[in-house]
N, CA, C and O of each residue as an XYZ file, in Angstrom:
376
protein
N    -169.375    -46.681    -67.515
C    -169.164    -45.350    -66.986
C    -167.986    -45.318    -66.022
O    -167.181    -44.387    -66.000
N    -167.916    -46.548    -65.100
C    -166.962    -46.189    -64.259
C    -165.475    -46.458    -64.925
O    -164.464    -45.976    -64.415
N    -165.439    -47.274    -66.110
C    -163.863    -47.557    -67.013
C    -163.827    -45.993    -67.449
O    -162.624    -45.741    -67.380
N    -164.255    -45.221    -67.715
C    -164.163    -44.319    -68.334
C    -163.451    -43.208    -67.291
O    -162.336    -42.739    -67.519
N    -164.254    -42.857    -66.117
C    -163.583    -42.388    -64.745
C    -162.491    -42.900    -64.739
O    -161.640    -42.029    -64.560
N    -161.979    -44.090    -64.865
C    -160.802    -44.600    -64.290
C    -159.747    -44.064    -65.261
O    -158.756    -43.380    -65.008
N    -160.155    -44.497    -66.339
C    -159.487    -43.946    -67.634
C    -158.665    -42.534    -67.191
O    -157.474    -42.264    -67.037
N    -160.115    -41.667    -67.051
C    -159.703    -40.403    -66.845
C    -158.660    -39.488    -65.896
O    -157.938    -38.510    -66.083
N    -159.113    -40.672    -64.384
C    -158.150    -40.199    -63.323
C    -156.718    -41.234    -63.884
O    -155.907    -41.015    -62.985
N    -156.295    -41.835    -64.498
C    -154.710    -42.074    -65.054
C    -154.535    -41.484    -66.011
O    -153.310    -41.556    -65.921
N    -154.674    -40.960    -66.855
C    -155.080    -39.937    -67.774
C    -154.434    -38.864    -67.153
O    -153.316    -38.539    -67.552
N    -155.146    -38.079    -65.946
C    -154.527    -36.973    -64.824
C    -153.407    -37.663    -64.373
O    -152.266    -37.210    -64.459
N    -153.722    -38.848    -63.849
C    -151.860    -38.871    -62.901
C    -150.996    -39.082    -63.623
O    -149.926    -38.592    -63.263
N    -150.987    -39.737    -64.721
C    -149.354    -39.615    -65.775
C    -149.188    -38.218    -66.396
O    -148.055    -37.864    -66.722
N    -150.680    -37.055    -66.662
C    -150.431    -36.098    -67.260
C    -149.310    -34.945    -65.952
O    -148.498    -34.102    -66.335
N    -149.680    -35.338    -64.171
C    -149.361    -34.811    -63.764
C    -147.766    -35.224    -62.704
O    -147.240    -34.625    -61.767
N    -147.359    -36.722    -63.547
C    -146.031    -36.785    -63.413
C    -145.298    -36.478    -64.510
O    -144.088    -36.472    -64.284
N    -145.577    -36.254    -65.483
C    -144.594    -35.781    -66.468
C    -144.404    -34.452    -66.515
O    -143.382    -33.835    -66.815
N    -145.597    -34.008    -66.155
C    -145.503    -32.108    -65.441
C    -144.650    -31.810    -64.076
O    -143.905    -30.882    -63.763
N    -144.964    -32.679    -63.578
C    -143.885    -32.854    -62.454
C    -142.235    -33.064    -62.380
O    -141.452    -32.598    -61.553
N    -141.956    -33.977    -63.592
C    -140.776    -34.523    -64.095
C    -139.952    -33.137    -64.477
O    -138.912    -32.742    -63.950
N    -140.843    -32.398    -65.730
C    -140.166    -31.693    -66.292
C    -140.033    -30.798    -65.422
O    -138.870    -30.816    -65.019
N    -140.654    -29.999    -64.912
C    -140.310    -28.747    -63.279
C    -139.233    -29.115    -62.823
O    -138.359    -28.250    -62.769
N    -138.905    -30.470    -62.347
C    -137.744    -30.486    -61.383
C    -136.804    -30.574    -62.583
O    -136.053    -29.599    -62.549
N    -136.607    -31.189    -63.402
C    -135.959    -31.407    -64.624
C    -134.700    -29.948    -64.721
O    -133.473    -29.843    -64.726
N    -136.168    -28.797    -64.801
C    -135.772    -27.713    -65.477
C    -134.934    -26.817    -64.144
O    -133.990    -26.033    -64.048
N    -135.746    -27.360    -63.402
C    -135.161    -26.290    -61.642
C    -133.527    -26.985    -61.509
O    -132.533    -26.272    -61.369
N    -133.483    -28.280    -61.571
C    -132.261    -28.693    -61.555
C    -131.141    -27.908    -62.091
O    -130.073    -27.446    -61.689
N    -131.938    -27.960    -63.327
C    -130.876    -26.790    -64.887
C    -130.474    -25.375    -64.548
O    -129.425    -24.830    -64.891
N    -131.675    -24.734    -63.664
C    -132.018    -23.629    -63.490
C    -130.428    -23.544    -61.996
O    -129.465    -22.777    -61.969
N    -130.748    -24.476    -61.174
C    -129.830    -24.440    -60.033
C    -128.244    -24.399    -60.639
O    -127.358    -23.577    -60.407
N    -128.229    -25.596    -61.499
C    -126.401    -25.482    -61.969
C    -126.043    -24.183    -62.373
O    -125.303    -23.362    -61.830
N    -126.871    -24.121    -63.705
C    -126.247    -23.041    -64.112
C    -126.087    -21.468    -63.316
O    -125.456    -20.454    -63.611
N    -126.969    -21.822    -62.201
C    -126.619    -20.555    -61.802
C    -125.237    -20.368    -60.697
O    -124.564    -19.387    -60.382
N    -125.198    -21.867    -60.289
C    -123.957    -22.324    -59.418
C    -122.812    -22.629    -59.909
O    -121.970    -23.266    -59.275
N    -122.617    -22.111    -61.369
C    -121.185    -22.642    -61.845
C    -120.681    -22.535    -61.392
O    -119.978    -23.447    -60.956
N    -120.499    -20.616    -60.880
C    -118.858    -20.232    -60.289
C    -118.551    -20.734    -59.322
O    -117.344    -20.909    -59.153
N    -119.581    -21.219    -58.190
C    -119.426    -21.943    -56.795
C    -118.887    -23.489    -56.896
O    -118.259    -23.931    -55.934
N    -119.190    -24.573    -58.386
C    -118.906    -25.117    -58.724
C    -117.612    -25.548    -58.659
O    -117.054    -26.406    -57.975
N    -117.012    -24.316    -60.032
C    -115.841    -24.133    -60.353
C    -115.205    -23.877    -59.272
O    -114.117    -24.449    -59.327
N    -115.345    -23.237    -58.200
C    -114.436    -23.006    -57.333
C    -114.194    -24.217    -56.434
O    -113.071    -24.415    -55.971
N    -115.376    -25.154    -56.135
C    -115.070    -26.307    -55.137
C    -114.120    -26.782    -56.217
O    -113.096    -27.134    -55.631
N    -113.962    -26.981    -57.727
C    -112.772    -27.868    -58.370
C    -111.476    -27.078    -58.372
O    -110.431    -27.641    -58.699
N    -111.501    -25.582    -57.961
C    -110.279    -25.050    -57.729
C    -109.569    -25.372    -56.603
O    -108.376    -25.671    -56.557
N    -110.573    -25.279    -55.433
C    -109.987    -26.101    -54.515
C    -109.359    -27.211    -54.534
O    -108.319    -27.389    -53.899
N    -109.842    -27.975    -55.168
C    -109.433    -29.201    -55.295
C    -110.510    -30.570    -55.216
O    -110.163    -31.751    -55.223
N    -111.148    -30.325    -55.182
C    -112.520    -31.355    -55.495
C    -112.705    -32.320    -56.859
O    -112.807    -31.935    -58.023
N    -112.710    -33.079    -56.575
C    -112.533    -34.114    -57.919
C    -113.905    -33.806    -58.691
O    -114.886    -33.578    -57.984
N    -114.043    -33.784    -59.993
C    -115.452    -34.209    -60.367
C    -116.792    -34.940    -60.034
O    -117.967    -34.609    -60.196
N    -116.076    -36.275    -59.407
C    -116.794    -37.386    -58.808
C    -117.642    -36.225    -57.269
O    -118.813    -36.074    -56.921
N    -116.664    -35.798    -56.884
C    -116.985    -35.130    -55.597
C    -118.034    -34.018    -56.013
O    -119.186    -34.136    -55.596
N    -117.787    -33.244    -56.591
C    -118.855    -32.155    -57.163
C    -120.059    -32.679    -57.439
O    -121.084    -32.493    -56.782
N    -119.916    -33.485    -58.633
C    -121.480    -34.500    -58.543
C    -121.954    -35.011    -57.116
O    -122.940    -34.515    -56.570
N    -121.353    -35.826    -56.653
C    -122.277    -36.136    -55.500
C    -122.778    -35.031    -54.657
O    -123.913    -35.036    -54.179
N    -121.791    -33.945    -54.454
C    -122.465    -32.600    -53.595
C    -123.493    -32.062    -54.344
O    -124.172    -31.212    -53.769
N    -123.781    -32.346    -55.494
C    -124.938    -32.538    -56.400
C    -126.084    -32.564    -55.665
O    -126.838    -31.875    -54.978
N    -125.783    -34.279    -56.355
C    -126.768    -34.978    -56.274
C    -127.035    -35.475    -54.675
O    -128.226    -35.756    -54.534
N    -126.367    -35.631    -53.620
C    -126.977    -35.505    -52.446
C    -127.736    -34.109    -51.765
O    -128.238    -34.140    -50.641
N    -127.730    -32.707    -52.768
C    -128.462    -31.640    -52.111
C    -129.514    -32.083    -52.454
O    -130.475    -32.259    -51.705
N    -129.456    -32.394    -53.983
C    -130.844    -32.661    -54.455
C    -131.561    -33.528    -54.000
O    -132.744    -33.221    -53.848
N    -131.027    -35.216    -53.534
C    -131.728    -36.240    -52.793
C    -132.318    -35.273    -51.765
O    -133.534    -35.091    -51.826
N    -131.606    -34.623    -50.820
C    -132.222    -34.292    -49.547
C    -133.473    -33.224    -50.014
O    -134.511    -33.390    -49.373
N    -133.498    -32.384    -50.824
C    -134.255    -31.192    -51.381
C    -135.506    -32.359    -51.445
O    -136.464    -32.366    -50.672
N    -135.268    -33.370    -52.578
C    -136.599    -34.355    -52.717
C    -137.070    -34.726    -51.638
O    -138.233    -34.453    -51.339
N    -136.180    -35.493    -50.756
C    -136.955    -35.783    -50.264
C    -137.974    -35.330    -48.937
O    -138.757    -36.082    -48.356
N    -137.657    -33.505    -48.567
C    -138.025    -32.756    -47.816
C    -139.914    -32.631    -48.816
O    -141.076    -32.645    -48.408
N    -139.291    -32.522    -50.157
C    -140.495    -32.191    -51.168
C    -141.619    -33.156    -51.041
O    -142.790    -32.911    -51.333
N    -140.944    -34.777    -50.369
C    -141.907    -35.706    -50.515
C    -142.805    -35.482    -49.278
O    -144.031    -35.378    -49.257
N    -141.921    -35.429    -48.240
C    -142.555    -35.494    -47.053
C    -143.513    -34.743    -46.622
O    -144.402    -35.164    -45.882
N    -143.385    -32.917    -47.265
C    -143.734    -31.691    -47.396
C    -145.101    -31.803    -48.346
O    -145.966    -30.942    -48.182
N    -145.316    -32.900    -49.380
C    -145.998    -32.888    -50.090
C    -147.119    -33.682    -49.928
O    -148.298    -33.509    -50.238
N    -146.289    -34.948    -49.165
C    -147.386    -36.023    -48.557
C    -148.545    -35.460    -47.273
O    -149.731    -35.785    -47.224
N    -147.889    -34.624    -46.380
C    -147.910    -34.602    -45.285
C    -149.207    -33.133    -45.894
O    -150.264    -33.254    -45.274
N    -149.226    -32.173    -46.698
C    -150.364    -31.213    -47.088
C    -151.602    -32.075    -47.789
O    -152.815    -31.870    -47.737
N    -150.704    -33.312    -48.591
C    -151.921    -33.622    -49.465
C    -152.746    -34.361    -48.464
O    -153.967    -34.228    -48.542
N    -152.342    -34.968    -47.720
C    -153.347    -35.553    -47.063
C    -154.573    -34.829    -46.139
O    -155.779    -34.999    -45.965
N    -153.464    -33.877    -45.635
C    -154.832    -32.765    -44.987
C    -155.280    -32.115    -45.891
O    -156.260    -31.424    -45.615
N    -154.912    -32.090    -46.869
C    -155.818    -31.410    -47.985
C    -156.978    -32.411    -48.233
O    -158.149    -32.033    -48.270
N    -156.655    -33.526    -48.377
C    -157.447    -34.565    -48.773
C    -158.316    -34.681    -47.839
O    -159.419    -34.619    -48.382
N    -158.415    -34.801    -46.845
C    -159.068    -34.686    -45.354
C    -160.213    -33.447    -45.484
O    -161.418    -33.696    -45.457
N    -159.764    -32.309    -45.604
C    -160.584    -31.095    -45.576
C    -161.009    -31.646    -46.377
O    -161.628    -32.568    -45.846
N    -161.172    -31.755    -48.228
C    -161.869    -32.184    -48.889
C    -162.717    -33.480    -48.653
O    -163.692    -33.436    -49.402
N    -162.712    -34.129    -48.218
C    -163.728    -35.594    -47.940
C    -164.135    -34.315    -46.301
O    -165.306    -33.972    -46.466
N    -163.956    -34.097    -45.880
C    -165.194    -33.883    -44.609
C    -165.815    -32.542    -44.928
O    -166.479    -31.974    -44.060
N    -165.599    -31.877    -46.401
C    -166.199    -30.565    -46.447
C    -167.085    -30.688    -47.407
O    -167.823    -29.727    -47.623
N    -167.221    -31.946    -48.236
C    -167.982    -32.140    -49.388
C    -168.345    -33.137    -49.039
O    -167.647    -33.923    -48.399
N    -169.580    -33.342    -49.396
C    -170.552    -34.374    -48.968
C    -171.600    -34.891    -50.589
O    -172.561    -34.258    -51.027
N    -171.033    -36.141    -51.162
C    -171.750    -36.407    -51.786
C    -172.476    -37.397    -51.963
O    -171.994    -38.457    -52.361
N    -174.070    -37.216    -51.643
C    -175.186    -38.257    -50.734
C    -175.156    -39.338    -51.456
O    -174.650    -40.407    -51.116
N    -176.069    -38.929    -53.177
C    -176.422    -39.822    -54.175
C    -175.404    -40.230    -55.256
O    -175.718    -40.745    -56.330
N    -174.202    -39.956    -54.873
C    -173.642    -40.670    -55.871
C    -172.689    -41.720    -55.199
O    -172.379    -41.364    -54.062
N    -171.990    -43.241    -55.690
C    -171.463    -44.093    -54.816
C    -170.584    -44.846    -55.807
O    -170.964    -45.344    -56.867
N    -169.388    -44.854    -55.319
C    -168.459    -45.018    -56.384
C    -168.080    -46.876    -55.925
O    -168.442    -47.370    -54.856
N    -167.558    -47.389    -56.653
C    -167.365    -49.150    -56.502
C    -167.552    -50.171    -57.269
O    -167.316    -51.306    -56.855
């Protein structure tokens, strides 16, 4: 019984990083394309390619990692409220 639980909760966490994957995946897509012209204009200026990517990809590092901290920092009090608001006597997991 309990391989089967276990089964189940990795089962949920790979179903809910690949759900995860694709969201940012798509928000990424969703961000360029809507930033071309702002894009295009840092290369009118004069911005190398190399440079555009990294102004990229360092918004996005920082975006993540606000997301991690933002995410860690609820789940746990989430997790908290849940273990001190539910109480379950007879069942014992191990």
């Amino acid at each position: 019984m309990l391989q089967a639980l276990v089964l189940v909760i990795i089962v949920l966490i790979v179903t809910a990083a690949l759900l995860a994957f694709v969201v940012l995946y798509n928000l990424n897509n969703v961000n360029i394309t809507e930033r071309r012209r702002e894009l295009a204009t840092l290369k009118v200026l004069g911005f190398y390619d190399t440079e555009v990517a990294a102004y990229v990809y360092h918004e996005n590092i920082i975006l993540t990692l606000i997301g991690i901290v933002v995410g860690v920092g609820l789940g746990t009090l989430l997790h908290q409220f849940i273990i001190h608001t539910i109480r379950v006597d007879m069942v014992m997991f191990g």
